[in-house]
C-alpha positions as CSV (number, residue, x, y, z in Angstrom):
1,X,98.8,80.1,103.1
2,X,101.0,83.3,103.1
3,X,99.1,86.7,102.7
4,X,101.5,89.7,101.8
5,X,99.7,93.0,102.9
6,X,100.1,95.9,100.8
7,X,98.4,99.7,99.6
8,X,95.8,98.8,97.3
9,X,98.1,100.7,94.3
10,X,101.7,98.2,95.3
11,X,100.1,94.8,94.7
12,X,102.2,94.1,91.5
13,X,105.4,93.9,93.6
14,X,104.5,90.1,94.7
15,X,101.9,89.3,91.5
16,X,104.9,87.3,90.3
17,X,105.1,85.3,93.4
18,X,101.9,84.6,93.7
19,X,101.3,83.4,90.3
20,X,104.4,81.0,91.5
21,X,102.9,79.9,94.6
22,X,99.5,79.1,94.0
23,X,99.3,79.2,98.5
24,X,100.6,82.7,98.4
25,X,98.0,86.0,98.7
26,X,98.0,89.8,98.1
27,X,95.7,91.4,100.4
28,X,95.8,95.8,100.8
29,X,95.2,97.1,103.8
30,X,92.6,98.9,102.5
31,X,91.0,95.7,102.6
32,X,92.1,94.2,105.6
33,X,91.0,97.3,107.9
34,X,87.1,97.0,106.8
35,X,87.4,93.3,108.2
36,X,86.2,91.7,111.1
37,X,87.9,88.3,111.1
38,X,91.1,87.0,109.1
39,X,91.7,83.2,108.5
40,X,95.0,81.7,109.9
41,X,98.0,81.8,107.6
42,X,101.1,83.7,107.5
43,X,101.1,87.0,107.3
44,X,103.8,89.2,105.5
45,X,103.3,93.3,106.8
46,X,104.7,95.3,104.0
47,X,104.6,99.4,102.7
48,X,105.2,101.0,106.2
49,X,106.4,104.1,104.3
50,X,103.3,104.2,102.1
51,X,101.4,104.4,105.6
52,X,100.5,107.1,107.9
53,X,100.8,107.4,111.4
54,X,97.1,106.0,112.2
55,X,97.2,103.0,109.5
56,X,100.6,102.2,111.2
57,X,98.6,102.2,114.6
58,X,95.9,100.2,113.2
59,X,98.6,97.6,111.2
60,X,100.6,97.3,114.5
61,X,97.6,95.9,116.3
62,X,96.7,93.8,113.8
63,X,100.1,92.1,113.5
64,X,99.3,91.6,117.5
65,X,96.2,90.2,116.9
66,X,97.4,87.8,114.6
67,X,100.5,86.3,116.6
68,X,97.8,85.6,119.4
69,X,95.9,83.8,117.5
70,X,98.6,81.5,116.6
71,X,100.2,83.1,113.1
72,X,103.6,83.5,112.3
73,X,103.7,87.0,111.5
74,X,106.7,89.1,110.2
75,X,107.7,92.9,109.9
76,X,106.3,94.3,113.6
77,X,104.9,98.0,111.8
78,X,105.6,99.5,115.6
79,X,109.4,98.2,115.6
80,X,110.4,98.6,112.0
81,X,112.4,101.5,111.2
82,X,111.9,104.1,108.3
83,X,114.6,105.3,106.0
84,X,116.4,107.9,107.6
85,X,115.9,106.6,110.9
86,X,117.6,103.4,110.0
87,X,120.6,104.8,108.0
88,X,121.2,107.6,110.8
89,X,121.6,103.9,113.2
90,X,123.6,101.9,110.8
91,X,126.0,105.1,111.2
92,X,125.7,105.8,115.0
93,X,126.7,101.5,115.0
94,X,129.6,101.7,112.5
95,X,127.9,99.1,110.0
96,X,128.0,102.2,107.6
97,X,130.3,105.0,107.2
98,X,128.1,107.9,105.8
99,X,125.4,109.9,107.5
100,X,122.3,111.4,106.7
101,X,120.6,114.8,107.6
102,X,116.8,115.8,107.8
103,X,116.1,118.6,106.1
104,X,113.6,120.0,108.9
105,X,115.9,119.4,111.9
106,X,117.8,122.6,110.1
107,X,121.4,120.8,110.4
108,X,123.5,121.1,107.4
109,X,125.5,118.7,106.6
110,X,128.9,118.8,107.9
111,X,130.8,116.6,105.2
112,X,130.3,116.9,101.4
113,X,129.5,115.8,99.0
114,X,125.3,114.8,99.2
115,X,122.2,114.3,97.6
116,X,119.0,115.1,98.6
117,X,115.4,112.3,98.8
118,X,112.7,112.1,100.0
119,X,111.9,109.8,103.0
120,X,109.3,107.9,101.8
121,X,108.2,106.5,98.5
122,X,111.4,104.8,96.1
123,X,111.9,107.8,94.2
124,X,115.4,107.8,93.9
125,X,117.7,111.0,94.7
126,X,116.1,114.5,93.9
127,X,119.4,116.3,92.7
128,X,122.5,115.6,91.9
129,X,125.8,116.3,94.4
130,X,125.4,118.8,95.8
131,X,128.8,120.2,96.9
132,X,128.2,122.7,99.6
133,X,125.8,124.4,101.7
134,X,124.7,127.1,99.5
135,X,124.0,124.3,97.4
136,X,122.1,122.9,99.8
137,X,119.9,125.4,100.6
138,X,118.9,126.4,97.4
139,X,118.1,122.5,97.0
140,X,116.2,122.4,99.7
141,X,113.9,125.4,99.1
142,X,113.2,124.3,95.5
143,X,112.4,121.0,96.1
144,X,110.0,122.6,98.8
145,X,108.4,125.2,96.6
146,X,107.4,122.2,94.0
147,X,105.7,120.7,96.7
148,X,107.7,118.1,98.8
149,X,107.3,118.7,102.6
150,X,109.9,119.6,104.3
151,X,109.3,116.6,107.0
152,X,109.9,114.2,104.2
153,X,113.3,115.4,102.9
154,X,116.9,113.9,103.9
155,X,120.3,114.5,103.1
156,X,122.4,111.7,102.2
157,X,126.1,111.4,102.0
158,X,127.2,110.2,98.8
159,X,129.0,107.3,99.7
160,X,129.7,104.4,96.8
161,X,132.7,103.3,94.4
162,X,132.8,102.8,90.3
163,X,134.3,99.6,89.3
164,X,137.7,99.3,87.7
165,X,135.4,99.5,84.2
166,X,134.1,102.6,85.5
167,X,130.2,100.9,86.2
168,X,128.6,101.3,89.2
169,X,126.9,98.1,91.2
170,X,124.4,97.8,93.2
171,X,123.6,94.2,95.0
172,X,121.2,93.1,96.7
173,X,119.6,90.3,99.2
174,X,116.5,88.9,100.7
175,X,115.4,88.2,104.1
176,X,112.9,85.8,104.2
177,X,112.1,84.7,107.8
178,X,115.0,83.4,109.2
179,X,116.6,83.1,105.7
180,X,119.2,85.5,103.5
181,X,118.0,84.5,100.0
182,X,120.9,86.8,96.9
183,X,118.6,89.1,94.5
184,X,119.7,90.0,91.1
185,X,122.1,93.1,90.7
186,X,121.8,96.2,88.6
187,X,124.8,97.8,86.8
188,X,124.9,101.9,85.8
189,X,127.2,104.3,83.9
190,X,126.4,106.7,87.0
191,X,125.9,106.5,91.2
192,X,121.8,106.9,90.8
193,X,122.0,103.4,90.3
194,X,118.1,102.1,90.0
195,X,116.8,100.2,87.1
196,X,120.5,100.0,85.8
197,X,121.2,100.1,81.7
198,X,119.0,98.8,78.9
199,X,121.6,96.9,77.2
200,X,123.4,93.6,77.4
201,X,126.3,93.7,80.0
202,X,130.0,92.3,79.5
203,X,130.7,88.3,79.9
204,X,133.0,89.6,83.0
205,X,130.4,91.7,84.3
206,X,128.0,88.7,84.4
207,X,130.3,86.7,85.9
208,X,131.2,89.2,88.8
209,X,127.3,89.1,89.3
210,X,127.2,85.5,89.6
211,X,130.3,85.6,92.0
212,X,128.9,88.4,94.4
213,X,125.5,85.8,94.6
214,X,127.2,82.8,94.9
215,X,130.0,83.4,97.3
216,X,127.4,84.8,99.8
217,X,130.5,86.7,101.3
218,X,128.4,89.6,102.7
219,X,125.4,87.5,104.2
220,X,127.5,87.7,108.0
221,X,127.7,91.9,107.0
222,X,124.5,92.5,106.5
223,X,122.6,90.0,108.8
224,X,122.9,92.8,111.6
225,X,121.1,96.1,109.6
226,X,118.0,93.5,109.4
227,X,118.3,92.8,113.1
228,X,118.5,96.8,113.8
229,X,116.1,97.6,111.2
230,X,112.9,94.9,113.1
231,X,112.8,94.2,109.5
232,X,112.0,90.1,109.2
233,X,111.2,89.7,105.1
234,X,112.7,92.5,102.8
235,X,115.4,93.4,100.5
236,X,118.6,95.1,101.3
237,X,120.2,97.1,98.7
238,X,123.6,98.0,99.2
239,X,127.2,98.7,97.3
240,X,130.6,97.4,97.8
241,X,133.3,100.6,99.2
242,X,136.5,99.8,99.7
243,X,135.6,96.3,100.1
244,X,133.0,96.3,102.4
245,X,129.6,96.5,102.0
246,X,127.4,100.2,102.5
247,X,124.3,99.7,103.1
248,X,121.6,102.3,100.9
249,X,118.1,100.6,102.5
250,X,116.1,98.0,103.1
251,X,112.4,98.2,100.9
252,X,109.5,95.4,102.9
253,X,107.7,95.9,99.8
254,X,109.9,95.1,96.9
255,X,109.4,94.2,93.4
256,X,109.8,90.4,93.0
257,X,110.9,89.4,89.6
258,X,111.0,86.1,88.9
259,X,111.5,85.9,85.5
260,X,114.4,84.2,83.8
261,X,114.4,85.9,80.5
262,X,118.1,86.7,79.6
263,X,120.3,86.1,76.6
264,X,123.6,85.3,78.5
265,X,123.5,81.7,79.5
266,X,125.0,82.8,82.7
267,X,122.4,85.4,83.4
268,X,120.2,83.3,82.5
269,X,121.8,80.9,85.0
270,X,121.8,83.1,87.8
271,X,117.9,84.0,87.3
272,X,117.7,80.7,88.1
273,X,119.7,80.9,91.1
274,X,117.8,83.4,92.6
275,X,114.4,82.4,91.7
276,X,115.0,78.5,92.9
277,X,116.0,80.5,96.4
278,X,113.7,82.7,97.1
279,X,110.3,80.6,96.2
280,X,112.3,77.9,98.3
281,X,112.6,80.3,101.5
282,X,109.5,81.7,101.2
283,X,107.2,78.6,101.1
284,X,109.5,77.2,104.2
285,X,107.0,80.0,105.9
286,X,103.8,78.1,104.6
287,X,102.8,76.1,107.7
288,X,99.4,75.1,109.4
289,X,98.5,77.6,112.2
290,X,97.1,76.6,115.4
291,X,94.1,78.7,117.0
292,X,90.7,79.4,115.4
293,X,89.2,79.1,112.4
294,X,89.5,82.9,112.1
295,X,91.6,85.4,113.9
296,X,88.9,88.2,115.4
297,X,90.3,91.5,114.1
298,X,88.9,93.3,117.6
299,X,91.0,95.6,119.8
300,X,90.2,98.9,121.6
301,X,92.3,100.8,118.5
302,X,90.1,99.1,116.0
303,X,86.4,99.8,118.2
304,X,87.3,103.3,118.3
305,X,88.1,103.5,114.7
306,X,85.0,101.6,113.8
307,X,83.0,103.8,115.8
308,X,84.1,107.0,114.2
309,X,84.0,105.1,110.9
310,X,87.4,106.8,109.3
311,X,87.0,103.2,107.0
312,X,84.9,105.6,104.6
313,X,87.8,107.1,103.1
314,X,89.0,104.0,102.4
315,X,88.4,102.3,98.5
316,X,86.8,98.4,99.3
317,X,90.0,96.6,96.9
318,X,91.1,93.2,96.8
């Protein structure tokens, strides 16, 4: 069995896989922290950014508790790193070549232009480019007066390239265990690429997408940002600047789709492609674990929480 645990409100990112994998389970932490045992299976730790400090605590000691009884566990929520902190490394180590700023540290940024985010959450960029520090500023503050703390705003250097059609790309790839599995890509008319464009694309633009996912030529480039993330199972999303790859973030909790609904035979082609590899990868995880029956979910973090009951503010979900 392989148990992905998410917030109660994310469980639809890995329905699809489940629905797939008939040995593969959903479980919120909501859930998980009212309980006193867990059976043995692999367990998938997902949503760090959707946690705060004390669930992070509480998840770290569970994925602890777990290893020793015998699971294979992946994503350590003490090592993993968050957003900003991981871009600000992937800088500081010359895997990427644009830097980021936090908007409560009170240093502007010093090359131009950016865009400001949030942290946490996968809402995309808050503004457009911003070209200077006036700009900046008066960014900041409004997206502060509307109600985003300051503590959860970055600045991020806009970094990416248009194709020679003028689209704009963005890749990405799985890391399932030991395994680098390709993910669809999305296509844009502009940088905020996210959903990408409701339409069909060109034959050539297909094709480029089935190149990028079949030549595998940036596995060996991106390997090392999931090493100096801690981040075991998640999806890299990333862009290709004069030819090399930039690196945007790396989501533990991403939106599976498995469906191979497409018109273009060779979308519909590389659907295939990426679904055959990812279920593939992820039920090499599905293996018997030694130990107990059930894994005891007791540690001196847990007692204390237990004994000042904080569970009540928790909803009892699936």
């Amino acid at each position: 069995m392989i148990v992905f645990l998410t917030r109660s409100h994310t469980r639809y990112t890995h329905e699809a896989v489940a629905a797939a994998l008939p040995f593969v389970k959903i479980m919120s932490y909501e859930r998980v922290f009212h309980m006193r045992s867990l059976p043995p299976a692999t367990y998938v730790f997902t949503d760090f950014d959707r946690l705060g400090f004390y669930e992070l605590e509480l998840a770290a000691d569970l994925y602890r508790l777990l290893r020793l009884g015998g699971c294979r566990v992946l994503n350590d929520p003490a090592r993993a790193l968050g957003r900003y902190t991981l871009l600000h490394r992937l800088h500081a180590e010359g895997i990427n070549p644009f830097r980021a700023w936090r908007a409560d540290e009170g240093v502007l940024p010093d090359r131009y232009p950016v865009f400001l985010r949030t942290i946490a959450a996968h809402r995309g960029a808050l503004t457009g480019l911003l070209e200077n520090e006036g700009e900046v500023r008066e960014a900041i503050d409004e997206a502060v007066d509307v109600g985003h703390p300051i503590g959860d705003l970055m600045l991020v250097e806009y970094c990416t390239e248009a194709s020679q059609d003028g689209m704009f790309w963005k890749h990405s790839l799985y890391r399932i265990g030991s395994t680098l599995v390709p993910a669809s890509s999305v296509l844009d008319e502009t940088w905020q690429v996210k959903f990408g464009l409701k339409r069909l694309a060109t034959q050539e633009q297909l094709r480029y997408e089935e190149l990028v996912i079949q030549s595998r030529q940036y596995d060996a480039a991106l390997l090392p940002a999931f090493d100096l993330a801690g981040i075991d199972y998640g999806r890299i999303d990333f862009a290709v600047v004069d030819g090399r790859p930039v690196i945007y973030e790396i989501n533990t909790n991403p939106d599976v789709k498995l469906s191979l609904k497409a018109v273009s035979p060779i979308r519909k082609q590389t659907l295939r492609h990426v679904r055959k590899a990812y279920l593939e990868a992820l039920g090499a995880l599905d293996r018997p674990c030694p130990g107990a029956a059930r894994i005891r979910v007791d540690s001196p973090r847990f007692a204390d929480a237990r004994s000042r009951n904080p569970f009540k503010r928790f909803m009892r979900t699936p």
